[in-house]
C-alpha positions in Angstrom: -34.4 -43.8 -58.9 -32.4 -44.4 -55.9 -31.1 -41.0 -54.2 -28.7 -41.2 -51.9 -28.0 -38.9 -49.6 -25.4 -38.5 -47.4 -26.1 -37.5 -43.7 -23.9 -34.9 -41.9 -21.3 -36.5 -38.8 -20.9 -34.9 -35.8 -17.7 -32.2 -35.4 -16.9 -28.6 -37.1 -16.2 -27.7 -40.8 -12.4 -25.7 -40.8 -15.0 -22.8 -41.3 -16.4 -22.5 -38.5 -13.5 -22.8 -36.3 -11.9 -20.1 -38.1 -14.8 -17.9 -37.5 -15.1 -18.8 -33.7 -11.6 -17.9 -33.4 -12.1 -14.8 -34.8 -14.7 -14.5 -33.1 -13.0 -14.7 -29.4 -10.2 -12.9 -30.7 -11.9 -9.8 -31.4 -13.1 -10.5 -28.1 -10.1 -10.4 -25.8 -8.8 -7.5 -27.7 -12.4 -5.8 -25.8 -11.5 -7.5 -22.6 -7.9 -6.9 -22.3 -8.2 -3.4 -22.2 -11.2 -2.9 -20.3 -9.9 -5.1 -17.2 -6.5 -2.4 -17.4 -8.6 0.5 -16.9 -10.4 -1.6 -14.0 -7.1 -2.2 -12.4 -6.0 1.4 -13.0 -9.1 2.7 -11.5 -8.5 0.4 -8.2 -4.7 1.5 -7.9 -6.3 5.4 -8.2 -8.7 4.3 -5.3 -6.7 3.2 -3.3 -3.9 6.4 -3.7 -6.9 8.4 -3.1 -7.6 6.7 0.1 -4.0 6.5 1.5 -3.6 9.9 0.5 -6.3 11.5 2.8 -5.2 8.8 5.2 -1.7 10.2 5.7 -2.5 13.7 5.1 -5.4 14.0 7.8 -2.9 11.7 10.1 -0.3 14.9 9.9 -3.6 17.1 9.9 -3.8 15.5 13.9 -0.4 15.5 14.5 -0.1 19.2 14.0 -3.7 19.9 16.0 -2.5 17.5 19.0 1.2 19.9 19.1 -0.7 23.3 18.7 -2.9 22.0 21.8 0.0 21.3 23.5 -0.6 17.5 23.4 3.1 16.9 21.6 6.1 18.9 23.2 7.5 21.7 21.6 10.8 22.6 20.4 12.3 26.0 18.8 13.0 24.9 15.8 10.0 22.6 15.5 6.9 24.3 13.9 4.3 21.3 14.9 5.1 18.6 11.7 6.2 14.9 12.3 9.3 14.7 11.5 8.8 11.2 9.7 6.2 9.0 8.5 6.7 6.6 11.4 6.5 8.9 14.3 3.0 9.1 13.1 2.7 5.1 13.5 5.3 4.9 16.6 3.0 7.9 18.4 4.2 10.3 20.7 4.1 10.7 24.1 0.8 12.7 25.7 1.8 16.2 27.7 -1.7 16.1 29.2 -2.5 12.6 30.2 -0.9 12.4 33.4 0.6 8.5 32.3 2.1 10.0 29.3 0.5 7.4 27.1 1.7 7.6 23.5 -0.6 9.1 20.9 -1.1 7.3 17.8 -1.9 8.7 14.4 -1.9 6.0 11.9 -1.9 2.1 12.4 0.4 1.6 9.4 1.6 3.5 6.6 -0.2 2.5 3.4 1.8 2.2 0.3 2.2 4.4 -2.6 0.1 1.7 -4.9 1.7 3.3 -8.2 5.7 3.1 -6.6 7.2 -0.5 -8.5 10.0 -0.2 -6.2 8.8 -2.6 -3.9 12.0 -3.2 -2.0 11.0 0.2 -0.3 9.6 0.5 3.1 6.0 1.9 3.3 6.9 5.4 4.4 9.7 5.9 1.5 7.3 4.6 -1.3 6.2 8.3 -1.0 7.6 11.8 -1.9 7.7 14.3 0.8 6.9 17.9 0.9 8.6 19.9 3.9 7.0 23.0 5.1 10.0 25.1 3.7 9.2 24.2 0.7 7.4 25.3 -2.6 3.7 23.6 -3.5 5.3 23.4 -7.1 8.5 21.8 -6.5 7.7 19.8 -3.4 11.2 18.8 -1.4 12.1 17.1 1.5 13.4 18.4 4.7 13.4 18.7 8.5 9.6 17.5 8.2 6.8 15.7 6.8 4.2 18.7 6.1 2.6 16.6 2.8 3.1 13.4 0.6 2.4 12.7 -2.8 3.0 9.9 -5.0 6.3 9.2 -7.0 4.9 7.9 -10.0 5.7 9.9 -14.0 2.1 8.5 -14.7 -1.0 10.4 -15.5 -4.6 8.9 -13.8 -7.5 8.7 -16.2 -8.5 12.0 -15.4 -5.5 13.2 -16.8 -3.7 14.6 -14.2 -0.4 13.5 -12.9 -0.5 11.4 -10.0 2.4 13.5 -8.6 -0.5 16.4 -8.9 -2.6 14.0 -6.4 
């Protein structure tokens, strides 16, 4: 009595690659999402970090013109009136050269603005020191930024609420 068996070839039954697909389907539906919130979390970084950039650059500015470091005006009460004066400096009342004081290098970007056809400095809102904390508007100065974007961070507060 002769058996004969037969002996397995190399490559896959259609069984198992339907389950490996499966398989590494189920698995990019984990990955896909988990590398948006990654991305997410670096955007809200990197608003964090602007933000306290630019707000402790008009923080200086208004410092240097109550020391009397920036000339004063009448209707002025010590805020740039722009972004870029903050980059382009001003001139210094009490170094006898009148070497220009500089505030920021650059002006970062408002990472959650799309509009990238913007300029640095109008990727941001502008609050003026005239007005409200609650509806922020702009105006003769720059007294505080925030960011543009109808989004909420993954703390659940709206980035305009930065």
């Amino acid at each position: 009595m002769a058996a004969t068996l037969r002996t397995r070839t190399g490559g896959f039954t259609l069984i198992e690659l339907l389950v490996t697909l499966a398989i590494l389907g189920l698995l990019g539906t984990l990955v896909i999402p988990a590398a948006q919130v990654t991305i997410q979390r670096r955007q809200e970084q990197d608003l964090r970090y602007a933000l306290h950039e630019i707000r402790e650059a008009i923080d200086a500015y208004k410092q240097a013109y109550d020391d009397g470091r920036i000339a004063k005006t009448l209707a002025s009460n010590g805020y740039p009136k722009t972004l870029e004066v903050l980059v382009d400096g001003v001139p210094d009342l009490r170094n006898p050269k009148r070497s220009k004081i500089y505030f920021l290098r650059r002006v970062p970007r408002d990472p959650f603005n799309p509009d990238t056809a913007l300029s640095e400095a109008a990727s941001w809102g502008k609050r003026s020191y005239a007005s409200e904390a609650d509806e922020p508007k702009e105006g003769e100065d720059v007294y505080d930024v925030y960011s543009t974007s109808e989004r909420v961070g993954l703390n659940g507060i709206p980035y305009r609420k930065w």
